[in-house]
C-alpha positions as CSV (number, residue, x, y, z in Angstrom):
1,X,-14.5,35.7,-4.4
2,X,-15.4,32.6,-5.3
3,X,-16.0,29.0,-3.3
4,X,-12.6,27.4,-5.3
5,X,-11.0,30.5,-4.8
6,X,-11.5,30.1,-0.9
7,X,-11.0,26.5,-0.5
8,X,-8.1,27.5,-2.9
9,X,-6.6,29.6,-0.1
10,X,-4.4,27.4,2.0
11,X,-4.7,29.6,5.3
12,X,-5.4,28.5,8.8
13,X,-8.7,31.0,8.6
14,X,-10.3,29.2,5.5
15,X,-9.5,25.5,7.0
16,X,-11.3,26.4,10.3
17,X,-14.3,28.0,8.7
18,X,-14.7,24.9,6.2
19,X,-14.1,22.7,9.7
20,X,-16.4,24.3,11.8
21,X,-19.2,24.8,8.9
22,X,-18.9,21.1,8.9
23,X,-19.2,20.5,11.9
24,X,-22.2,22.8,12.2
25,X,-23.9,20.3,9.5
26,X,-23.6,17.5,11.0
27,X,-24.7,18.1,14.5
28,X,-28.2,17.9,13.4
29,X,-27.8,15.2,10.9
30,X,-27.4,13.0,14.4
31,X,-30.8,14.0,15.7
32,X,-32.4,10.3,14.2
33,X,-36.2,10.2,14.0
34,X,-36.2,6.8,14.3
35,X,-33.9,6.4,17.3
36,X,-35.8,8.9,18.9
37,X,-39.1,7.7,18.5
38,X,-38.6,5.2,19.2
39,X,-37.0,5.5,22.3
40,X,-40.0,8.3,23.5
41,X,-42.7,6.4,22.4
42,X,-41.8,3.0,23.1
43,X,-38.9,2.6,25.2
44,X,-37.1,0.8,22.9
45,X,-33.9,1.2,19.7
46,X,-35.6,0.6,16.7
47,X,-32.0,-0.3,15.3
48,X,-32.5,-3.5,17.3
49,X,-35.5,-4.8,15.1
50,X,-36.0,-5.4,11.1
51,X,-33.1,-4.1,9.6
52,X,-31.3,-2.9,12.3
53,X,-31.6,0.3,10.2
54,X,-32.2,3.6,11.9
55,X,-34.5,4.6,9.3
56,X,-38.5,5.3,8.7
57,X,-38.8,2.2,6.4
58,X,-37.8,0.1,9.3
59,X,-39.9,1.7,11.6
60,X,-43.0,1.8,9.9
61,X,-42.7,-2.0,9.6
62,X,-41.3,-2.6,13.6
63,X,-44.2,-0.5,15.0
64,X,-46.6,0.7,12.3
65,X,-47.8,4.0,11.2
66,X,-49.1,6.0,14.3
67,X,-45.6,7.5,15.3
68,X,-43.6,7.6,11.8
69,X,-44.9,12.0,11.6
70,X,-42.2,12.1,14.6
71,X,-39.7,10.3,12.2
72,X,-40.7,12.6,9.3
73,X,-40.5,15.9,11.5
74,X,-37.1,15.2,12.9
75,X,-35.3,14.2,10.0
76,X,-36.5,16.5,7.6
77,X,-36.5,19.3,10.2
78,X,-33.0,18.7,10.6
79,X,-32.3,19.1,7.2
80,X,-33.5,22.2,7.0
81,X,-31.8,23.6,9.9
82,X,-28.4,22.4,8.0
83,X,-29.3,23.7,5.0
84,X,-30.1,26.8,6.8
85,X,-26.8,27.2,8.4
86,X,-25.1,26.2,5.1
87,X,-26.9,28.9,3.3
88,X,-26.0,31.8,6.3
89,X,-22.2,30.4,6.2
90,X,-21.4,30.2,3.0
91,X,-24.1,33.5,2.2
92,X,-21.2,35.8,1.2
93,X,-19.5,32.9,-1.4
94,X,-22.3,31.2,-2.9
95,X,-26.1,30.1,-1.0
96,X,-26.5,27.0,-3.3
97,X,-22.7,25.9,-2.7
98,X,-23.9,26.0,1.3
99,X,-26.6,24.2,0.5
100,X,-25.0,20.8,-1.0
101,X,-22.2,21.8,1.5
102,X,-24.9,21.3,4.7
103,X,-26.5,18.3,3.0
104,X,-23.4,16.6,2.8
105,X,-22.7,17.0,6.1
106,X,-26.1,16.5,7.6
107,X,-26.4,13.0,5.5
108,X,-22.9,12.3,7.4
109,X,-24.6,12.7,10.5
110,X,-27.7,11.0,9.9
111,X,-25.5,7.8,9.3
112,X,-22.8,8.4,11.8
113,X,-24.4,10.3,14.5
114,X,-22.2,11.0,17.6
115,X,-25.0,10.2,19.8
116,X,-25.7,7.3,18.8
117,X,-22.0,4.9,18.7
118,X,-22.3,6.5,14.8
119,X,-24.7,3.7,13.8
120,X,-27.6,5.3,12.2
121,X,-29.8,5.4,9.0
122,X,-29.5,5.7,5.3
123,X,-29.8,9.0,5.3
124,X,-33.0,9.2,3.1
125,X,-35.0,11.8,4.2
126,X,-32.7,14.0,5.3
127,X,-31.4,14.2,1.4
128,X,-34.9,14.3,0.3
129,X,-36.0,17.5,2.4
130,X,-32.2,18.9,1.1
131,X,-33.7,18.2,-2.9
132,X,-36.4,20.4,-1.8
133,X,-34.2,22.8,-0.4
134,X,-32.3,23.1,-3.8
135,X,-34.1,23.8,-6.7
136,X,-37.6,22.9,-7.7
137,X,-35.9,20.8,-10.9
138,X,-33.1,19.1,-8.7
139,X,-36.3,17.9,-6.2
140,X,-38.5,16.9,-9.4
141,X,-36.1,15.0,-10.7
142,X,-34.8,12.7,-7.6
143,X,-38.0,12.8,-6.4
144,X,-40.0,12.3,-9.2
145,X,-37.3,9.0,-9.9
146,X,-38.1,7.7,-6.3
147,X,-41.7,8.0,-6.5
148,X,-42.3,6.6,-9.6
149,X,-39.9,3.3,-9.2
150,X,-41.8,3.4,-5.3
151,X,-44.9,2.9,-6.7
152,X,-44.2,0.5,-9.8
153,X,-42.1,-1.8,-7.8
154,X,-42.7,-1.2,-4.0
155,X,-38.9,-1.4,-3.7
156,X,-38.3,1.6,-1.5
157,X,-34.4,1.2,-1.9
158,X,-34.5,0.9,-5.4
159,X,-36.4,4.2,-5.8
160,X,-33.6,5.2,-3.4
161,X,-30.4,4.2,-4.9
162,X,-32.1,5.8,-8.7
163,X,-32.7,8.9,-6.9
164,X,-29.6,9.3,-5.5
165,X,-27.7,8.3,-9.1
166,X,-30.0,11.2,-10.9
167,X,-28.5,13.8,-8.1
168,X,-25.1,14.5,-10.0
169,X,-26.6,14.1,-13.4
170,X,-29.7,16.8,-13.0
171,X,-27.0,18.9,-10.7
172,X,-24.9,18.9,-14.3
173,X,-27.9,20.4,-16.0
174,X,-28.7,23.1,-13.8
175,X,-25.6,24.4,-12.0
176,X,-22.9,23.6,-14.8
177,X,-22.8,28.1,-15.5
178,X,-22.6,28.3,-12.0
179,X,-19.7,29.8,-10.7
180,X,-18.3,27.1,-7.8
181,X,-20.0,24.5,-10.4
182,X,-16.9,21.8,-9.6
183,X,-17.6,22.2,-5.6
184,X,-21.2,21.9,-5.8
185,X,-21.2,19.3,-8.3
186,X,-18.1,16.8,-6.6
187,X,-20.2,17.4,-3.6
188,X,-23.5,16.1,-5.6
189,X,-21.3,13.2,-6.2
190,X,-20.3,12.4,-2.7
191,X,-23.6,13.0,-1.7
192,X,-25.2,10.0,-3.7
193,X,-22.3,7.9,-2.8
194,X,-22.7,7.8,0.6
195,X,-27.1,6.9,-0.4
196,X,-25.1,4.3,-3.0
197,X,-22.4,3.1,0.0
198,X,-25.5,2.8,2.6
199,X,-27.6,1.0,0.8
200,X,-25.0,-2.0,-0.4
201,X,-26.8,-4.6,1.2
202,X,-30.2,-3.7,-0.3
203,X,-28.1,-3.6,-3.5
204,X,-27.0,-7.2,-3.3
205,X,-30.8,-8.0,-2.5
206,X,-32.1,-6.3,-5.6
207,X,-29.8,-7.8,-7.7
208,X,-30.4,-11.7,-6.1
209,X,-34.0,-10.8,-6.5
210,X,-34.3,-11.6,-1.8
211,X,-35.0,-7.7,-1.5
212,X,-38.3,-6.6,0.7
213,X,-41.2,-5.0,-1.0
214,X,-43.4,-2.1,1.2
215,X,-46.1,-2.9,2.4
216,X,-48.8,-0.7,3.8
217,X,-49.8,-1.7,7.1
218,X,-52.0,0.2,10.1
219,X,-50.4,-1.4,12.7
220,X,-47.6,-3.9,13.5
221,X,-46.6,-6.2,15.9
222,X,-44.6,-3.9,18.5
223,X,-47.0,-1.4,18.2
């Protein structure tokens, strides 16, 4: 039995496990470094400053570099607890179907997290520690794409919005034998438009040329 031939079966017992697998993913998508940090080590919403983006881009540049490993651990951590979960779930059916399956979900929650009024980040580095999760080739390619147009331009959102356009093509050229190949590879899709959908704005700047570089800093003026 397959994952189409599941989701294929219209019964009450397939829609609650598909439900309740998802729900399982997203709970710790809404853990937010950022928020968290934040709030622990500086009594304050980082979503209130810069960007207003619950993200580590606009953390590093609100309050520097000395808490951003908190940021890092969370929302990576988290996306390997979903990915985890996915993979025990969906075991049985198909491990790298549960995989995209819980980094779906878990980006959902790192932009909509129930904790937080469902204003949260871009969902960045929760999808990058999911590419890692993956398949070495799926993580060298996105990642590879993000560090290279990082470093060349010093647009992080560019590197972003690349990355998350090579997901569905590099998930083509691996999975296409796979079995559940259509699941895994519509949910590639909706993976990098939800990167594509966050990062509109930073879009628009790119393209009008009023976008932000990175810039390394030590310290910064909260901090």
């Amino acid at each position: 039995m397959d994952i189409l031939a599941m989701v294929g079966d219209r019964t009450l017992a397939s829609a609650l496990i598909l439900l309740g697998a998802a729900a399982l993913c997203y709970l710790p998508g809404g853990l937010n470094g950022a928020i968290i940090a934040s709030n622990v080590f500086y009594g304050d919403d980082v979503r209130e400053h810069g960007s207003g983006n619950a993200g580590l881009t606009n953390f590093y540049r609100t309050y520097g570099a000395k808490y951003a490993w908190c940021v890092i651990l969370v929302d990576m951590g988290k996306a390997a607890i979903s990915a985890a979960l996915g993979a025990w779930i969906f075991g049985p059916l198909g491990v790298v179907f549960g995989k995209y399956f819980a980094g779906f979900f878990c980006i959902v929650g790192h932009m909509f997290p129930l904790l937080y009024r469902f204003k949260g980040g871009k969902g960045i580095l929760c999808s990058g520690m999911t590419l890692i999760l993956l398949n070495w080739r799926v993580a060298l390619v996105c990642w590879g794409t993000f560090l290279l147009l990082w470093a060349t331009t010093k647009y992080v959102s560019l590197g972003s919005v690349c990355a998350a356009v090579a997901l569905p093509v590099i998930t083509w050229v691996v999975y296409r034998g796979n079995d559940s190949f259509a699941a895994i590879f519509a949910l590639s899709l909706l993976m990098a438009a939800m990167v594509l959908w966050a990062h509109r704005g930073n879009i628009q700047r790119l393209l009008s040329g009023t976008e932000s570089k990175f810039e390394w800093h030590k310290g910064a003026p909260r901090a």
